[in-house]
N, C-alpha and C positions, 0 to 999 in steps of 0.2 A: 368548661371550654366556651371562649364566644359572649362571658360573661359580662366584658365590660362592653357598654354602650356606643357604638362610634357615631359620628355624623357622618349624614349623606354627603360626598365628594359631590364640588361641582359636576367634576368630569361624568360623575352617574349620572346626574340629574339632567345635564344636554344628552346623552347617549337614551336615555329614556324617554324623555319629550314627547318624539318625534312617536316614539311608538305606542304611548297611550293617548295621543293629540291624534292619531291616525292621520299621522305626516305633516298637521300641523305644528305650531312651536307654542302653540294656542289652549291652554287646558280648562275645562271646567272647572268648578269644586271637586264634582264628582271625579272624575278621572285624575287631578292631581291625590288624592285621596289613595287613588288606587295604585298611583305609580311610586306612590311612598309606601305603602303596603305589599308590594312588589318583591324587594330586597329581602325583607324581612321571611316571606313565604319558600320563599328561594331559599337562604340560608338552614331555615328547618326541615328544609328537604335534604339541604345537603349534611347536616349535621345529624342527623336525624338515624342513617346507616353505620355512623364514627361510631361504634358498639364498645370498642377498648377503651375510648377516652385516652390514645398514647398521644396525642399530641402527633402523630401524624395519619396518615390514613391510607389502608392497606389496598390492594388492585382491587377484592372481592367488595371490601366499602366504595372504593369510586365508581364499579359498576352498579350497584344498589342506589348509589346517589345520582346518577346520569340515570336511570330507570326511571326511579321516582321524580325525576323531574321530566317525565316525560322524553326526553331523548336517549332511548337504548343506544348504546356503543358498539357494532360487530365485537368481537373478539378482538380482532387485528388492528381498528383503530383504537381498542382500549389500549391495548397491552405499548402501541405507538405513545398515547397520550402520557399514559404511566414513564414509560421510558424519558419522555421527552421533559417532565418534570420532576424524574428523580425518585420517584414512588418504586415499590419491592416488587417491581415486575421486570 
């Protein structure tokens, strides 16, 4: 899963900018560095709970994935989130 390679979208790359430039649109080496290492961190957090490999991902994996990346979900906004995109809650 996640196997094949994609490129960074423009649209990620302005939506990130600002927030590794610390509001600038302006980046060092070092922080451009960082904001392409970014996605990829992320994506391992969230791939990282997908334990079945089904090709899609159960309410108790998206809560493990919102954890691990640092933003726990109440209950009630998961089982909303889950609802609202179709997930087995």
């Amino acid at each position: 899963m996640y196997s094949v390679p994609r490129p960074l979208l423009e649209f990620t790359v302005v939506k990130l900018t600002p927030k590794f430039g610390c509001g600038s649109v302006v980046l060092n080496v070092e922080r451009f560095c960082m904001m392409i290492e970014w996605p990829k961190k992320q994506m391992k957090k969230f791939v990282a709970p997908h334990v079945d490999c089904s090709g899609t991902i159960s309410v108790q994996e998206l809560n493990t994935a919102f954890a691990k990346s640092g933003m726990p979900l109440p209950n009630g906004e998961l089982m909303a989130t889950a609802g609202r995109y179709g997930l087995d809650g």
